[in-house]
Every structure is written in structure tokens, then in C-alpha cells.
C-alpha positions as CSV (number, residue, x, y, z in Angstrom):
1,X,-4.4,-81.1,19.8
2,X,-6.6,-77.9,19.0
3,X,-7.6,-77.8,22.7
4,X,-4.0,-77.8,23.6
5,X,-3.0,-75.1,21.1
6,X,-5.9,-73.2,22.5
7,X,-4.9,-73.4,26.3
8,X,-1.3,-72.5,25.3
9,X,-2.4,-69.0,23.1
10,X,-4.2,-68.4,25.9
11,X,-1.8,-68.8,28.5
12,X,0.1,-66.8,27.0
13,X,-2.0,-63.9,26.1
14,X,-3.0,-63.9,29.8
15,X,0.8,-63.9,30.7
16,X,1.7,-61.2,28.6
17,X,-1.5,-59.0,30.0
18,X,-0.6,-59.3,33.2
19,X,3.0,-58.6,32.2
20,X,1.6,-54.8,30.0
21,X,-0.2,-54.6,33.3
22,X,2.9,-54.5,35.5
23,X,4.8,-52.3,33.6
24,X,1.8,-49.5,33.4
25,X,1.5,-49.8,37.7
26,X,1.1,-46.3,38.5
27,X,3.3,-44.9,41.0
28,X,1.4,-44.0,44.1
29,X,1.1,-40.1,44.6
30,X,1.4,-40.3,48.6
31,X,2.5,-43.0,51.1
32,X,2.0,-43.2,54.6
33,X,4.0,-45.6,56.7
34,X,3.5,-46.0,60.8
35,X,6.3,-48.1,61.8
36,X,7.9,-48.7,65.6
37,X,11.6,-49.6,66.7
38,X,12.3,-51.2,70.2
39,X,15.8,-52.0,71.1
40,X,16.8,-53.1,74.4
41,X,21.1,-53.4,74.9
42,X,22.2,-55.2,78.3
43,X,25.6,-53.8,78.8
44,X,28.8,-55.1,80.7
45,X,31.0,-52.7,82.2
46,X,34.1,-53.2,83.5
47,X,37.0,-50.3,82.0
48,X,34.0,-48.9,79.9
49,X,35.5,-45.4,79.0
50,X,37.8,-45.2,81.5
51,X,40.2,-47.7,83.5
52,X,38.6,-49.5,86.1
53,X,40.8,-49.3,89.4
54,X,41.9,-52.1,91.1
55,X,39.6,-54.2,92.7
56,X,36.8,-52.3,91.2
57,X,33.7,-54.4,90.6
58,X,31.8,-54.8,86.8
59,X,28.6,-53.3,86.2
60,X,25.7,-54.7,84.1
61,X,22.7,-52.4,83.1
62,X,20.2,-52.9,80.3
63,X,18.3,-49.9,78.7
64,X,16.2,-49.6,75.8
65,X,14.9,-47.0,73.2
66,X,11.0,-47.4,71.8
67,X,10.2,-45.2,68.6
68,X,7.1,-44.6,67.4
69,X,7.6,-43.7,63.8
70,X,5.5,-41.5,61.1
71,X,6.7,-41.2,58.1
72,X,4.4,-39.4,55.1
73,X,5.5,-38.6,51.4
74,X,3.8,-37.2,48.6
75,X,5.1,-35.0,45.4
76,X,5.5,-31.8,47.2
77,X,6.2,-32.9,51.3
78,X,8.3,-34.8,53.4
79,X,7.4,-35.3,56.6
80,X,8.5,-37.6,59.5
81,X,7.6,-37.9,63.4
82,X,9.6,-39.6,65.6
83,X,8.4,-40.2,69.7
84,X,11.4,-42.0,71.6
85,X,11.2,-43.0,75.1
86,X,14.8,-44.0,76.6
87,X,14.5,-46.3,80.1
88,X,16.9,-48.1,81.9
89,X,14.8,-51.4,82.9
90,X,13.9,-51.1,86.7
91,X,14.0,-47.1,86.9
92,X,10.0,-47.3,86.7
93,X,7.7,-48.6,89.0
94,X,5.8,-52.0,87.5
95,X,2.2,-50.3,88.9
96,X,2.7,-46.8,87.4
97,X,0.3,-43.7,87.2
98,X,1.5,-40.8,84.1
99,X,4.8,-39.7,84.5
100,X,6.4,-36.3,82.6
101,X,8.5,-36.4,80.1
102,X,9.0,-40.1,79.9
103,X,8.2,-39.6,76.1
104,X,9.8,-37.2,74.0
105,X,10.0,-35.6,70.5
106,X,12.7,-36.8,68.9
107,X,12.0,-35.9,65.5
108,X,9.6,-33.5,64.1
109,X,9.9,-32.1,60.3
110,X,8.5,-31.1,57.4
111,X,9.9,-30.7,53.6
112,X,8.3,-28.6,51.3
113,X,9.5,-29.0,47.2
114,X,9.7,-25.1,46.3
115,X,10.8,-26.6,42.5
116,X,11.4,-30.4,41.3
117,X,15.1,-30.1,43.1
118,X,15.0,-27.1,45.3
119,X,13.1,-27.9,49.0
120,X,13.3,-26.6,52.5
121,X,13.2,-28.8,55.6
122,X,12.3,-27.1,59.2
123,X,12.0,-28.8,62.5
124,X,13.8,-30.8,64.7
125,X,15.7,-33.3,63.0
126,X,18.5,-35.6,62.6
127,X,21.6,-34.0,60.6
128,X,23.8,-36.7,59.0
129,X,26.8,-35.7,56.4
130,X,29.5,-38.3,55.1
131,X,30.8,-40.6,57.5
132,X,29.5,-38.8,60.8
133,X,32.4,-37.3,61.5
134,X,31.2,-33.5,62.0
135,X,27.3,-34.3,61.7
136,X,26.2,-37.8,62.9
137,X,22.9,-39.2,64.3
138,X,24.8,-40.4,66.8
139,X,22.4,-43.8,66.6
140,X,24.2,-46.3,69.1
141,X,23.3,-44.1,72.1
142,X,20.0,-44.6,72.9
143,X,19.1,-40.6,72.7
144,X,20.2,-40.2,69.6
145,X,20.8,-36.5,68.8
146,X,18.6,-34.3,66.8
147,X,19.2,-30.2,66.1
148,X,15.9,-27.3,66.0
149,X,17.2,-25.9,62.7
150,X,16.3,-25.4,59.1
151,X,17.8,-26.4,55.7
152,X,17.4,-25.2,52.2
153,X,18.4,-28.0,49.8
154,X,19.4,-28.3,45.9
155,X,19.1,-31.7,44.6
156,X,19.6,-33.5,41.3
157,X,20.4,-36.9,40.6
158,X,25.0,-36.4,41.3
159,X,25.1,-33.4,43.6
160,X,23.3,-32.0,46.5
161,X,23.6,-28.5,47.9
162,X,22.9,-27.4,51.8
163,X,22.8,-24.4,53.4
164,X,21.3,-24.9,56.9
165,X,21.6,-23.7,60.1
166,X,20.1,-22.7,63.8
167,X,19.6,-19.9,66.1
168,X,18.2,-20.4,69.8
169,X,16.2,-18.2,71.4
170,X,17.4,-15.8,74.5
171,X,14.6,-15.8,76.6
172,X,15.1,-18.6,79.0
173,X,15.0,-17.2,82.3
174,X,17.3,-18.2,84.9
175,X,16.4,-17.7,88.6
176,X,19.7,-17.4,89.9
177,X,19.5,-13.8,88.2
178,X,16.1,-11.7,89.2
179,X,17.8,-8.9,87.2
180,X,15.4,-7.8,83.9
181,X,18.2,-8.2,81.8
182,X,18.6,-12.3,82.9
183,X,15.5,-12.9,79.7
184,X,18.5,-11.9,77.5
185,X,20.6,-14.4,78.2
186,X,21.2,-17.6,76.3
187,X,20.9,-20.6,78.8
188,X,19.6,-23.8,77.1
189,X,20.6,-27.4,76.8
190,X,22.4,-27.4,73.5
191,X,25.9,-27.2,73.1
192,X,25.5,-24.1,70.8
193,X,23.6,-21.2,70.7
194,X,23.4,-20.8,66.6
195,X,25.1,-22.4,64.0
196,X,25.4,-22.2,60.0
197,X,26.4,-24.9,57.7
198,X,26.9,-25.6,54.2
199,X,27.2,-29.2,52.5
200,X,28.5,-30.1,48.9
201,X,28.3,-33.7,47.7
202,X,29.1,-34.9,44.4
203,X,28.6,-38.6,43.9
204,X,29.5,-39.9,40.3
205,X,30.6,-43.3,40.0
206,X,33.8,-45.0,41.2
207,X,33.8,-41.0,43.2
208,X,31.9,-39.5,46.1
209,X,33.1,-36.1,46.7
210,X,32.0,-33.8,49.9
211,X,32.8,-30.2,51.4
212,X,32.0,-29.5,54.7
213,X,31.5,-26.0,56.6
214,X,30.0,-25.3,59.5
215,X,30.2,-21.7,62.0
216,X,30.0,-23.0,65.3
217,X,29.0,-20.6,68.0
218,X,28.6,-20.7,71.8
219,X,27.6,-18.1,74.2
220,X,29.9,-16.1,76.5
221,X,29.3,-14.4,79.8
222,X,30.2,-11.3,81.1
223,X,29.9,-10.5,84.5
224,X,30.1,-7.7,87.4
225,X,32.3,-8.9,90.6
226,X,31.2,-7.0,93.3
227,X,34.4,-6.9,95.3
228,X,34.6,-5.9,99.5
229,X,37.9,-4.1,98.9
230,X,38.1,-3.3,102.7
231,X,37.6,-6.8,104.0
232,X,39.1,-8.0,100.6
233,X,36.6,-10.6,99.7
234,X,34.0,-11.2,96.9
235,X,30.5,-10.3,98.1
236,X,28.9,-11.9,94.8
237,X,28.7,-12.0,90.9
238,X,26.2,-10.4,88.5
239,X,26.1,-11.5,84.7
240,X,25.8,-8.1,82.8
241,X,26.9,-9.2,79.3
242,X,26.2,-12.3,76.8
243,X,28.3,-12.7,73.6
244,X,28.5,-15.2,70.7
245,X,32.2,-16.7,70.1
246,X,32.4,-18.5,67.2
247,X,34.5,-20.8,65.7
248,X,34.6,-22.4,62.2
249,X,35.4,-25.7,60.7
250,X,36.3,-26.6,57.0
251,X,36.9,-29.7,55.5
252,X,36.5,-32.6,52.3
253,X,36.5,-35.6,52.2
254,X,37.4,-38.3,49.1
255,X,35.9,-42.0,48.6
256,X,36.8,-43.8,45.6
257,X,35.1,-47.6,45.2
258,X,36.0,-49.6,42.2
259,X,36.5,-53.3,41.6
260,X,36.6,-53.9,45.3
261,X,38.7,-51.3,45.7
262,X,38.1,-49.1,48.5
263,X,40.3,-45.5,49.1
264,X,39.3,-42.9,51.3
265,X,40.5,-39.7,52.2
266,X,39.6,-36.7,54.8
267,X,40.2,-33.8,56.6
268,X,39.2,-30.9,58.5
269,X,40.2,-27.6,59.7
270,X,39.7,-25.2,62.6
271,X,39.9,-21.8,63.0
272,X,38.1,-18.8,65.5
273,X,38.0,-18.7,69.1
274,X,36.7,-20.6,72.0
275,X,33.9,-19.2,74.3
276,X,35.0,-18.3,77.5
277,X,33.6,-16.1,80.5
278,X,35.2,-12.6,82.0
279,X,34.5,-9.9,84.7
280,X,35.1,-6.4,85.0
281,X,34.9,-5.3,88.7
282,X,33.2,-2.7,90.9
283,X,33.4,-2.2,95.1
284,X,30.6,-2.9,97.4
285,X,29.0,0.7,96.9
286,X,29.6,-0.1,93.0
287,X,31.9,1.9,92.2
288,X,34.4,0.6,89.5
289,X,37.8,-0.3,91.3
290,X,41.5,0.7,89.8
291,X,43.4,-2.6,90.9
292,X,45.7,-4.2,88.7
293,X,43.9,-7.0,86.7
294,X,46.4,-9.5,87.8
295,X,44.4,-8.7,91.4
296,X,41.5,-10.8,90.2
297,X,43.6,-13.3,88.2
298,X,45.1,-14.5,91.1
299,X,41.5,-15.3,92.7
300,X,40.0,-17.1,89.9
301,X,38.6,-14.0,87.5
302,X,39.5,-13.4,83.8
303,X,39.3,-9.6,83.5
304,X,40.3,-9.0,79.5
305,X,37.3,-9.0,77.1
306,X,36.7,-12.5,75.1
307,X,39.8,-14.3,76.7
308,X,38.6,-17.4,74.8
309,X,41.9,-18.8,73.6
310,X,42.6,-18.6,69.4
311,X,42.0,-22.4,67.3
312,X,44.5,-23.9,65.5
313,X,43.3,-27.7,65.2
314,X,43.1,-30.3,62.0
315,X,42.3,-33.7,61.4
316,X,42.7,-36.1,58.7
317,X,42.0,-39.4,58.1
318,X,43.1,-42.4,55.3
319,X,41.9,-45.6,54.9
320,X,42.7,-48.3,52.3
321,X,40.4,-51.7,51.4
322,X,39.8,-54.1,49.4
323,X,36.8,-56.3,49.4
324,X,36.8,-60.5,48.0
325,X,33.3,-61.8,47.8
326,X,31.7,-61.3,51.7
327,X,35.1,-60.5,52.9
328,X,36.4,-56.5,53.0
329,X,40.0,-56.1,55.0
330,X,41.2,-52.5,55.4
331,X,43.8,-50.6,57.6
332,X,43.6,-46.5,57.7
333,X,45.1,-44.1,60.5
334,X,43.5,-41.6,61.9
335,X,44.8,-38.2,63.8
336,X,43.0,-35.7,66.0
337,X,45.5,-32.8,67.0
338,X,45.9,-32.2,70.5
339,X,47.5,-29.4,73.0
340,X,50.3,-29.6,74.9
341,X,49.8,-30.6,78.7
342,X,51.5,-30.3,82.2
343,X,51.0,-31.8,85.3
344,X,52.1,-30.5,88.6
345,X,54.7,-32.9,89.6
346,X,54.3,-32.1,93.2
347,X,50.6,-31.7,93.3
348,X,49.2,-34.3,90.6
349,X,45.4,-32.4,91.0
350,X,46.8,-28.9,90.6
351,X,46.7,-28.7,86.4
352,X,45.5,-32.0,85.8
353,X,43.7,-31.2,82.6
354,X,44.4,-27.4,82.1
355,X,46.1,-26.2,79.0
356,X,49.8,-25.4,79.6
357,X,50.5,-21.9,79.8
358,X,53.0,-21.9,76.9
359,X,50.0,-22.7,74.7
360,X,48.5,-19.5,73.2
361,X,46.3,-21.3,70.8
362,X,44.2,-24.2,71.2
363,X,45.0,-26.6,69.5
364,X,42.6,-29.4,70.0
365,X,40.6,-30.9,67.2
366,X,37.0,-30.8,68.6
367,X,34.1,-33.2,66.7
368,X,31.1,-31.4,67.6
369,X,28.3,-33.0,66.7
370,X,29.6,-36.5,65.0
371,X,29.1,-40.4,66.1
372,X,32.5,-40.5,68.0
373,X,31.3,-44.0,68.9
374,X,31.5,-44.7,65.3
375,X,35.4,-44.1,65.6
376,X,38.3,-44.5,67.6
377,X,37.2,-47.8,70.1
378,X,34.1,-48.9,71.1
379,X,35.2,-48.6,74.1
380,X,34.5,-44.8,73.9
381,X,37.9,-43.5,75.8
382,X,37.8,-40.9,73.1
383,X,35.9,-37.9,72.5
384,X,32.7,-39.8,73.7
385,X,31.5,-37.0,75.9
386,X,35.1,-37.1,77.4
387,X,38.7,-35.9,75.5
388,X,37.7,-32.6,74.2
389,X,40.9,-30.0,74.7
390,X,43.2,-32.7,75.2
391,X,46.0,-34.3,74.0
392,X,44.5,-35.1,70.9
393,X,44.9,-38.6,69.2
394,X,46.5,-41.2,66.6
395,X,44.1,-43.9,66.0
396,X,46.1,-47.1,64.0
397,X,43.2,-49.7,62.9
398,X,42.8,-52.8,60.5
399,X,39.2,-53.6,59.7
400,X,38.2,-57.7,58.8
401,X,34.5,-57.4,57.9
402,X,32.2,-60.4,57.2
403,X,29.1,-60.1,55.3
404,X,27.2,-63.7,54.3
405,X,23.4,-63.8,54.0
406,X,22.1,-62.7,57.3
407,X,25.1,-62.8,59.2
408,X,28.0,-60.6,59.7
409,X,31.0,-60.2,61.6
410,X,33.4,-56.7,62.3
411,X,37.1,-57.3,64.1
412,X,38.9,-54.1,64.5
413,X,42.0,-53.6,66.1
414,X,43.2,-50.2,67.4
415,X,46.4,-48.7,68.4
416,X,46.7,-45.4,70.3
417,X,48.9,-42.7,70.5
418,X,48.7,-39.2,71.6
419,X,48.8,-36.2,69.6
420,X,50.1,-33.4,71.6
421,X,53.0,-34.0,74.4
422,X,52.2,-33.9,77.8
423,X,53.6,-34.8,81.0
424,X,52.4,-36.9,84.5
425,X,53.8,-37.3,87.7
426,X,55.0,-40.3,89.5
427,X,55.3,-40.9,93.1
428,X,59.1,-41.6,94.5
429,X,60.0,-44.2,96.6
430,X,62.5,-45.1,98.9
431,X,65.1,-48.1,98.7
432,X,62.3,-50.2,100.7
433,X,59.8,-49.2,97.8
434,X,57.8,-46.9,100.4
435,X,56.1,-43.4,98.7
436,X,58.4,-40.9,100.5
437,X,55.5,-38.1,99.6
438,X,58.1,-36.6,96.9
439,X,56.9,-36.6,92.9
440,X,58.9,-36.0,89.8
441,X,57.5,-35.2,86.7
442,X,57.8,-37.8,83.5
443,X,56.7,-37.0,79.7
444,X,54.0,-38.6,77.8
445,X,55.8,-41.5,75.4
446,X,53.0,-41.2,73.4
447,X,51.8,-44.5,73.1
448,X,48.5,-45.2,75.1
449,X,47.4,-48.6,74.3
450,X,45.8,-51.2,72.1
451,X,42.4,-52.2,72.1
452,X,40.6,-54.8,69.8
453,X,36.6,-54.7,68.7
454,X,34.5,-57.5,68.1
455,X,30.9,-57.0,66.6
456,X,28.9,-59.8,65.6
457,X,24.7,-59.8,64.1
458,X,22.0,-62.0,63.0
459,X,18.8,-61.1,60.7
460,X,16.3,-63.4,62.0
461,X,13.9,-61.7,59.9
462,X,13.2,-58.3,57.9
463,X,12.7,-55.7,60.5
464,X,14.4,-58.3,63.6
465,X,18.2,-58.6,64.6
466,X,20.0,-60.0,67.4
467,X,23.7,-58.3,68.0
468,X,26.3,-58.8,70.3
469,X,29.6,-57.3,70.9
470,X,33.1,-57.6,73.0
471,X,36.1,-54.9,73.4
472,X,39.2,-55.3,75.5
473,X,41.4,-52.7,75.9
474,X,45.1,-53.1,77.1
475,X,46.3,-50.0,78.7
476,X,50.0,-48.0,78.8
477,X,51.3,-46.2,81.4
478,X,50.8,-43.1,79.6
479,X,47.2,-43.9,79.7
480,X,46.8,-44.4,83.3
481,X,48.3,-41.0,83.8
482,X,45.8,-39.7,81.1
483,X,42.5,-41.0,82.5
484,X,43.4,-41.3,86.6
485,X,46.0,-38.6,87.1
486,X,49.2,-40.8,87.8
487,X,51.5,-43.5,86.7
488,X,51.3,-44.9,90.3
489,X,47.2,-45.8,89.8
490,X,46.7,-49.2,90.3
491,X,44.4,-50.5,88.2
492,X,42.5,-53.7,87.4
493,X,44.2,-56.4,85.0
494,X,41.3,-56.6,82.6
495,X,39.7,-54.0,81.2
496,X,36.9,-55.1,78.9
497,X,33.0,-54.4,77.8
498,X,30.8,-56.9,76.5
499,X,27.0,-56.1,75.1
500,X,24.0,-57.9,74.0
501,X,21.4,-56.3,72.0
502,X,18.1,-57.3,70.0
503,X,16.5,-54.9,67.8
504,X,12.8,-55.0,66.3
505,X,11.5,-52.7,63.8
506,X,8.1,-53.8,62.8
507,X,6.1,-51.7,60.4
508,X,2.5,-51.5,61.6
509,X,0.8,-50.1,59.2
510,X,1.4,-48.5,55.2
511,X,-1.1,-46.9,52.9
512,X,-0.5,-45.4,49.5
513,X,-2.6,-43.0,47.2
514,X,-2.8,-42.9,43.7
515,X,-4.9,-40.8,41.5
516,X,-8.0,-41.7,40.2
């Protein structure tokens, strides 16, 4: 009996050292963590952002993205290093010597704490705000996008504070132009060539409050037409000027979680000018010629300073949810405004795409740098690299989201419509139902089509998934016009994408400091 009181004292002064011990676990002053992800998605193509004609044969491809991550943290730095490679499988040879530029930098940054909630991040990095409508990672293609820019951040435990931004350099040299003054011109990859933003968040409980603004600017070209005005022809062009247009975009957006209860709210607003190119003109022995401007306007030249067109665009968005145990069902509408456009009735390719002339402003809604993917279809038909300065969009949806243990489920159903009117032409025919060559011109209804999203995943394991996903699209007139240039398109029956994708993201290796 003493033996037994003994072994149960002592059990339970062991236990309640070990417990003491727990609790006074020092937290570790640095960690470094080498992780990887590989993630190769087989895709099936067949009306994948646009309609597939008729008769028009599916596509599969499979590509994959491999990440080599480093991630380091310690009191005072942040740092991360990404290398991506991005293949499609069979573009390499199986026996293959070095190759450049098969890996890239996709990330490389550092944080430095100035104070215990001021820091400063520099590098190139990944900028991600709200739900990535403005600034996404843009994560499903297998890129990814990452900006060169720098970001001073306040920090406390409900609100953040960013002021950021990016300024490329000029000299990148273009051959096309021997000229000295071709070192000052702006002609790199990105779709800017400097940018400012500032980002407020304010997250307090059942509210998460953000305002968004960001100065967008892109270059414009001036240039010299040297003009034959004897033989009346164009001997050549000679870029003399570069200017920064810029525009700017405003915007907040509202989410409010409570009891299952899911409301959000957004919008955006923009303003400014959009880039465009001009010329000024001079004769072959470069002198500067006195014909009417409306000379080189007919042959193709803009001769009026910055004739970018003035921005008057918006979007907004609303979505309302509720969530039961694994189950969250939700239906929102969102709208991207749009211009106004014309098609020749008697020449479909003639303005197909081109602002009407009664539109002074533009008034497209453009989504820079966001995860369009993330919105409006899977099927990408939508701002996806595609749809900027068009007719804008009204996106209809219901969302029926499954989460249970290591499986889940998204259905989403979309109805489109445009924005802005517009107009397509349509082939006559004659009482035999033969073209007779004639066209008339017919107005947008509005309504482009339905399409409904299927995403299914597994968790096999921490760090492995297997996905899989199915969108089929069913097309209006209006949206033939839209993508191929007429009603009279014939186009396949079934328009539909299907995907397969496994994803791995082991962690190799972790080690941790703590003082001594």
C-alpha cells in the first residue's frame, strides 16, 4: 500500500515537471525552413477561354511548377527565396546538357524590423491584398506573378499600414533604335513602368475592413514620322519622346463573419488616363511639315500630345452566406463596367474590338494585377489575359462549398451578362438560306451565357493533395459575336475544360535557434 502511494506521488510529481517544463519552452530566436512544392496539372481543353469552332479538336497538355523554397525568421528579418522552374512535360529533351533560364527567381526578399511594428520589405515578391482583386499572387497559373518593389509596413495586432511601390529602370536598350537617346527609354517586360500603393486593413472581430490605392503608370511613346511629302509615303519612324501616363484606382472593401454568417461588400474606382503613343511629323530633309493633322490620322498616326483616352470605370461586388457545419451556400453579383462597342456591319474585322467613337472616356474597369482566375469562371473568358477595354461584365454566381476532414468540394454556377452595349453583325441570307454577301448590324442583348464550376480535393497527407476539376460553359449568341466576330460562327456543341492536378509540398529540412 506504501509502495503504491509512493509510485502515484511520484507519478505525479514527474507529470507536473514535465508539465512546468512545457509551459517555460523558450521560444526559438531564429528558424530556418527549406521546403519544396511540385505540382504537375494535366489539362483538357476544349472551349478553354474562348469557343471552340466547329469541328475543332480538344487539346490535352500537362505542365508543372517545382519551387525550391527558403524561408528564414528571426527577431529583426524576414527573409524568403523562392527558385520556380515552369515546363510543359515533353518540351525538354530526356538526355539534356544545361539549358538558360530554365530556373528562375521567383521570389527574393528581405524584411528588416526598424521598431517592434514598423519594417521594410525590398525585393522581388509576391503582393497579396484582400481577396486578390487588385493585388493577387495569381497562384493557379503556374508562373505566378511577383513585382521588384519595396514596402514600408506598420503593424499591430488589428490594423496594418502599407505604403509601397516600384520604379523600373530606363536603360534597357533596344536595337531597333541606334539613336543615344534609345538608353532612355522604358522597354521591359512588366505591365508598368512604376507604381505606388497604399494598403489599410483593420480586422476586429465579426469586421475586416480594407482601403485600397494604387497609381498605376505606363510608359508612352513619342515619335518622329519622317514623311516623303513628294512621293507621299512614310520613309520610317524615330522614337524621340517617353512619358509616364498614369492612372489611379481607389477602393474598400467590407467582410463581416458572425455566427455563420457571411456579408461582403466591395468596390473600386478609376480615374486618369490611359497610355497611348503620338507623332509629330518632319519631311525627308527633316524639316517639320504644315499639313493638317487629320493628314496623318487618316494613315494610322495620332498627332495630339498624350491622346490616351480619359477613365471613368468602377466595380463592385456583394456577396451573401451562410455556413451549417461543413456546408457554406452563398450567391453575390459582381459588375465590371465596360465601353460601348460597334462593329462594322459590312466589314465584321474593320472595328472589331475598337472603342466606339462616341466614347470619349474609357470606361472599362481594368484589374491590373489580381487572380482574375479567382473570379468570373474558371473557364477564364474574362479578364484572364483577354477582356481588358471591353464590354465590361455582370457576373451572377451561387457558391455550395463542402468542407469534411480531408475532403472538399466547390459548385459554382455563373451567369453572364455584359456591361456596356455593343453591337455585331450578322450575315443575310436569301429565301434558299444562301449568305448573299450582305450584313446588317444587331445589338448586344446583354446576356452572354451560363457556365457552371466543379472543384473537387483530397489531403492524402500534410504537405500532399490530389485535385480535380470540370467547367462547362453554354454560350449566347451575344457571346459568339464577342469572342469570334459574328453571330453566323459555327461553333462546337460542347464547350467544356476538365483538369487533374496533384500537388506535393514536402518540407526538407527545419532548424531553430534559441539562446543559450
Amino acid at each position: 500500500m506504501k509502495r503504491s502511494k509512493i509510485f502515484i506521488i511520484s507519478l505525479l510529481v514527474i507529470m507536473f515537471s514535465f508539465s512546468a517544463s512545457a509551459q517555460d519552452d523558450p521560444k526559438p530566436t531564429s528558424v530556418f525552413t527549406l521546403g519544396a512544392e511540385i505540382s504537375p496539372r494535366t489539362e483538357y481543353y476544349h472551349g478553354y477561354k474562348t469557343l471552340a469552332l466547329e469541328d475543332e479538336k480538344m487539346k490535352l497538355n500537362t505542365a508543372q511548377r517545382s519551387r525550391l523554397v527558403l524561408n528564414y525568421k528571426s527577431e529583426k528579418i524576414v527573409s524568403k527565396l523562392v527558385l520556380q522552374d515552369v515546363r510543359d512535360w515533353g518540351n525538354q529533351k530526356q538526355l539534356v546538357k544545361n539549358e538558360a533560364a530554365s530556373v528562375s527567381v521567383h521570389e527574393a526578399w528581405g524584411e528588416m524590423f526598424l521598431t517592434k511594428n514598423l519594417s521594410f520589405k525590398a525585393g522581388r515578391m509576391e503582393i497579396v491584398y484582400d481577396d486578390h482583386r487588385i493585388f493577387g499572387s495569381v497562384g493557379w497559373a503556374h508562373q505566378a506573378r511577383s513585382h521588384d518593389a519595396a514596402i514600408l509596413k506598420f503593424t499591430n495586432k488589428k490594423m496594418h499600414f502599407h505604403l509601397g511601390g516600384a520604379y523600373y529602370n530606363d536603360n534597357n536598350f533596344n536595337d531597333n533604335e541606334a539613336s543615344f537617346n534609345s538608353y532612355r527609354y522604358y522597354d521591359g517586360p512588366n505591365a508598368y513602368k512604376a507604381i505606388q500603393f497604399a494598403h489599410f486593413n483593420y480586422n476586429s472581430k465579426p469586421f475586416n475592413i480594407s482601403v485600397l490605392f494604387l497609381n498605376n503608370g505606363k510608359s508612352e511613346n513619342e515619335y518622329s514620322v519622317i514623311y516623303d511629302d513628294v512621293n507621299e509615303e512614310v520613309l520610317g519612324t524615330e522614337r524621340v519622346a517617353q512619358n509616364v501616363a498614369y492612372s489611379q484606382t481607389i477602393g474598400a472593401r467590407l467582410q463581416y463573419k458572425n455566427n455563420g454568417l457571411t456579408f461582403i461588400a466591395g468596390g473600386y474606382y478609376q480615374m486618369g488616363v490611359n497610355p497611348s503613343s503620338w507623332a509629330t511629323a518632319v519631311d525627308a530633309d527633316d524639316k517639320e511639315l504644315s499639313l493638317e493633322d487629320t493628314f496623318f490620322e487618316d494613315r494610322g498616326y495620332e498627332t495630339d500630345k498624350g491622346m490616351g483616352q480619359k477613365i471613368g470605370a468602377y466595380q463592385f461586388n456583394v456577396e451573401a452566406g451562410y455556413k451549417a457545419g461543413p456546408v457554406y451556400a452563398a450567391l453575390g453579383v459582381e459588375m465590371l463596367s465596360g465601353n460601348s462597342y460597334e462593329m462594322d456591319a459590312n466589314n465584321t474585322s474593320a472595328t472589331y474590338g475598337s472603342v466606339s467613337d462616341t466614347d470619349e472616356n474609357q470606361s472599362a474597369f481594368t484589374p491590373f494585377y489580381g487572380t482574375n482566375h479567382k473570379f468570373n469562371g474558371w473557364m477564364d473568358y474574362f479578364y484572364v489575359g483577354n477582356h481588358t477595354g471591353n464590354v465590361g461584365l455582370t457576373d451572377i454566381y451561387a457558391k455550395l462549398i463542402l468542407k469534411q476532414d480531408k475532403f472538399f468540394v466547390k459548385l459554382i454556377p455563373h451567369y453572364f451578362m455584359t456591361a456596356g452595349s455593343g453591337s455585331y453583325s450578322t450575315a443575310t441570307v436569301d429565301a434558299d438560306g444562301f449568305e448573299t454577301g450582305d450584313y446588317i448590324e444587331t445589338v448586344f442583348d446583354g446576356g452572354l451565357g451560363t457556365e457552371i464550376d466543379l472543384w473537387c480535393g483530397y489531403n492524402v497527407a500534410k504537405g500532399a493533395c490530389i485535385q480535380v476539376g470540370y467547367s462547362h460553359l453554354i454560350a449566347t449568341d451575344s457571346m459568339k459575336a464577342l469572342k469570334t466576330g459574328s453571330i453566323d460562327t459555327e461553333i462546337s456543341g460542347s464547350q467544356n475544360w476538365a483538369w487533374i492536378m496533384f500537388v506535393y509540398k514536402p518540407t526538407f529540412f527545419k532548424h531553430e535557434t534559441f539562446k543559450k
